[in-house]
N, C-alpha and C positions, 0 to 999 in steps of 0.2 A: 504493500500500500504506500501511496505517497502522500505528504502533507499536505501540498498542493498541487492540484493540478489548472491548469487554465489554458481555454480554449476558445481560438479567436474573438477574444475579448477588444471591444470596440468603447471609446468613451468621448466623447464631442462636448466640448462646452460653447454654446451659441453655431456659429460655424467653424470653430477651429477643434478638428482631430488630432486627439491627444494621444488616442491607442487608434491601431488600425489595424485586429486582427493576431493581436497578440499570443502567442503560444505560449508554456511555462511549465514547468517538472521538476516538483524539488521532493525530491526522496526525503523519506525519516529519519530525520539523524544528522542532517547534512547541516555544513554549514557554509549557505547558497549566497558568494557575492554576486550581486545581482549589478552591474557595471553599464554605464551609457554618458553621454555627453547631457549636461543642462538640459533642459524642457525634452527628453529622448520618452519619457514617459515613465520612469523609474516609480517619482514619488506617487502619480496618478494610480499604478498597479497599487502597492503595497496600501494607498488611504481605500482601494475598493476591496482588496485583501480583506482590510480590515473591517469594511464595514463602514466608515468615516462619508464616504463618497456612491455613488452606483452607477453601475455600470451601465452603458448606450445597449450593447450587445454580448449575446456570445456567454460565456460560462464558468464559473471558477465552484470550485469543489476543494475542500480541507476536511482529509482522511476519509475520503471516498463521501464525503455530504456534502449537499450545498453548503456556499460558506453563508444563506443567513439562517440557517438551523442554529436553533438557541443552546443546543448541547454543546455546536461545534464553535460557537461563537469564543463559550468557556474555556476553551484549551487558547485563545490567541493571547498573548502580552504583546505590547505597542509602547511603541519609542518612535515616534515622528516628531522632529525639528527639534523641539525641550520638554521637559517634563515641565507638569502645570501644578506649580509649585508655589505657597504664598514667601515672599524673602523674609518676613522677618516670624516667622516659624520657625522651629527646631525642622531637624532632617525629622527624628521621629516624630513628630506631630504631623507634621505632610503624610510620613507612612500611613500614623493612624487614622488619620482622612480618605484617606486612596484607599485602605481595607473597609472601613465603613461604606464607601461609596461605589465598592465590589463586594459587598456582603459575606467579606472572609472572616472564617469561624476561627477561633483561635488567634485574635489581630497580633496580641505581645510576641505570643510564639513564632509564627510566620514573619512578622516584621523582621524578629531578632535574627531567625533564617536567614532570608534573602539578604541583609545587610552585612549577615558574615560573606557570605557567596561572593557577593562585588566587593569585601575587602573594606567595609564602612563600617563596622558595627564598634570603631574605637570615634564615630564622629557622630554619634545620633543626638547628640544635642549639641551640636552647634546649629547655629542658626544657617538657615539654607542660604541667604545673602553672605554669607561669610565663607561659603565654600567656592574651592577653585572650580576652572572648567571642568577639569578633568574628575573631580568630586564631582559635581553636577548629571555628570553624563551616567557615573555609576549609580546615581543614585535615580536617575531616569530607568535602567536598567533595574533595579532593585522591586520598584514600582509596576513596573513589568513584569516581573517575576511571582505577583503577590497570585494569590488564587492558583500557584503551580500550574502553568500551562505548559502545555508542551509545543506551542509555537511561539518563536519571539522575531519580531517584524522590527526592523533596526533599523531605522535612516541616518545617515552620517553620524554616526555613536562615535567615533574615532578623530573626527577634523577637529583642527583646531585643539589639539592634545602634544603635549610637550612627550622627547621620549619616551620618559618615564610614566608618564600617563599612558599612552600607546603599549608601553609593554605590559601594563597592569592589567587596560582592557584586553589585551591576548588572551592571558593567563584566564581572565573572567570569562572570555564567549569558549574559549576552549573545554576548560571544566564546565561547563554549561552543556558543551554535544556531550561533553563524557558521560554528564547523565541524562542523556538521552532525548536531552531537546531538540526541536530544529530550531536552526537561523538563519534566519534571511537578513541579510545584512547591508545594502547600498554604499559603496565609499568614492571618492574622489581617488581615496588616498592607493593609491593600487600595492603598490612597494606592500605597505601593511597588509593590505585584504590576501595578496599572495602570503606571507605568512599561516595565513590560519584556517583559509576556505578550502571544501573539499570538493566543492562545486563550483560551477561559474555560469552566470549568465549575460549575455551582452546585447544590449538591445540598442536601436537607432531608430529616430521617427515614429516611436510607436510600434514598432516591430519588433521582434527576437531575430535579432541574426544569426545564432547560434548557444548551444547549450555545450556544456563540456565536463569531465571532470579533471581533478586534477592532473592525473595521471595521464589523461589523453591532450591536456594545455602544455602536459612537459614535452608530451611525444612530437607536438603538433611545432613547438618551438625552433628555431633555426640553430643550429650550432655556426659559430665562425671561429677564425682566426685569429686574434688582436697581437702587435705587435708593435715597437717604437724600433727604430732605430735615429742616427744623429741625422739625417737628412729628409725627414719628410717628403718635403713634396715631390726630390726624384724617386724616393722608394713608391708614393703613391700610382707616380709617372710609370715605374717598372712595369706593376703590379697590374695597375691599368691595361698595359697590352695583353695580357695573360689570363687574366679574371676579369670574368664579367659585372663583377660586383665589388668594388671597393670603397670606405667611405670610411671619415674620420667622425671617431664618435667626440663627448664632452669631455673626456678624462685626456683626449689627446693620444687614441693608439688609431694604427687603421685597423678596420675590418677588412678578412676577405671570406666572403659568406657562401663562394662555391665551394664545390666537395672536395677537400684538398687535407692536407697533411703538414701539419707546421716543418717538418724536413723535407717536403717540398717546397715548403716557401722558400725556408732559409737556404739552399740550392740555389735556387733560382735567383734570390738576392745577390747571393757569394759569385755566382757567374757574372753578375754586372758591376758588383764593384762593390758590392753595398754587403757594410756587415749590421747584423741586429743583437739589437742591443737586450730585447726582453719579447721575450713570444708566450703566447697562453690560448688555450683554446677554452671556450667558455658557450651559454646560450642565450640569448634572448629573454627575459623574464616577462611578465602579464604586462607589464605597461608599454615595452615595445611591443609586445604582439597584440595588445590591443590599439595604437597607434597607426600599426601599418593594418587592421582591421578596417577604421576609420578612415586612413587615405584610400585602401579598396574602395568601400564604399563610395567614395564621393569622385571615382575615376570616371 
């Protein structure tokens, strides 16, 4: 069974189409970045996920029921934009509101729960306006968490998070699949979302362009060549006549991203005069291969 499924889901606000026929498949357990450029239709899916928004057309289902089945509604936690939170409240005061206002039996117990989980339960009385972003976000998550659900719908949980904040939320959406949650998670941030996602989905225009797991976004990855030597631009100039692909990344080495063998480069260099200085062969991670996803697209 999967947690979500969704099928050519359509949603129009006045004349402008937001989805257009949307597909979607997030297995039980997964933890689904769900990835697209501004207005691609990310946040419009996850507010009708939830329930927040409704759909134009088409059909979404969570664990095999429609998602406005009141049983199924029970299992979702929601984290879109911030947690709705009053500032000069305690952290625990907001919880005990948020539990009254989902009718969770046991409020002391479950709060003190979920707040050990995200790593908060040494901050439940500070005031919510005195906590950092990165507190904030946990505790958006925490809130999510109240009434055990087994789905958690994330929009940008991660941005605008220092390091250290960044590695905390890992550690928190991680132990989260381990017990057996799903996550759907939206980031900008991709660097991070490769970290921790075991699925991926990439959407443009209101469409899915594709679905992936991890394993098949490593396979699907280019491997190249990277290398510096002292003369750049004649080694680019070499390289250039021999490979069809050569280009200088940010860090300052060249790629060469045909099928080749770094002791074929170095060869090939050492025949024209040129010796290298440092060679590595390496692959492409989510945010190049989502990049040149994007320039496909718009070719």
């Amino acid at each position: 069974m999967n947690a979500i499924e969704i099928r050519n889901l359509t949603k129009s606000f006045g004349e402008k189409q937001a989805l257009g026929g949307l597909n979607m498949t997030v297995p039980v357990g997964a933890i689904y970045g769900f990835i697209g450029e501004n207005g691609s239709g990310k946040s419009t899916t996850e507010k009708i996920v939830c329930g927040l928004i409704h759909e134009s057309g088409g059909s979404v289902t969570l664990f095999g029921k429609p998602h406005t089945d009141g049983d199924v509604r029970a299992k979702i936690g929601v984290l879109i934009e911030a947690p709705g939170c009053f500032p000069n409240y305690s952290v625990w005061n907001n919880m005990k509101l948020q539990a009254a206002n989902l009718g969770v039996r046991n409020a002391d117990e479950e709060i003190v729960k979920v707040l050990k989980l995200v790593r908060m339960e040494g901050a439940a009385s500070n005031k919510y306006k005195n906590c950092s972003l990165g507190m904030k976000q946990r505790i958006g998550i925490a809130m999510a968490l109240l009434g055990d659900p087994e789905l958690l719908v994330l929009d940008e949980p991660i941005n605008g998070l220092d390091a250290d904040g960044m590695r905390i939320m890992r550690e928190v959406l991680t132990d989260l699949a381990k017990k057996g949650r799903t996550i759907v998670i939206s980031s900008h941030i991709l660097g991070e979302l490769e970290k921790i996602a075991t699925h991926y989905g990439i959407v443009r225009g209101g469409k899915m362009l594709c679905e992936m797991t991890a394993e098949e976004l490593d396979a699907s990855c280019r491997t190249y060549v990277a290398l510096q030597t002292k003369d750049m631009p004649r080694t680019k100039a070499v390289l250039g006549g021999k490979y069809s692909r050569v280009e200088e990344d940010e860090a300052g080495y060249l790629r060469v991203y045909d099928t080749t063998t770094p002791e074929e480069i170095v060869t090939h260099l050492y025949q024209n005069g040129i010796l290298v200085g440092e060679i590595k062969t390496d692959k492409i991670g989510l945010e190049e291969y989502y990049i040149d996803l994007m320039k496909e697209g718009k070719r």
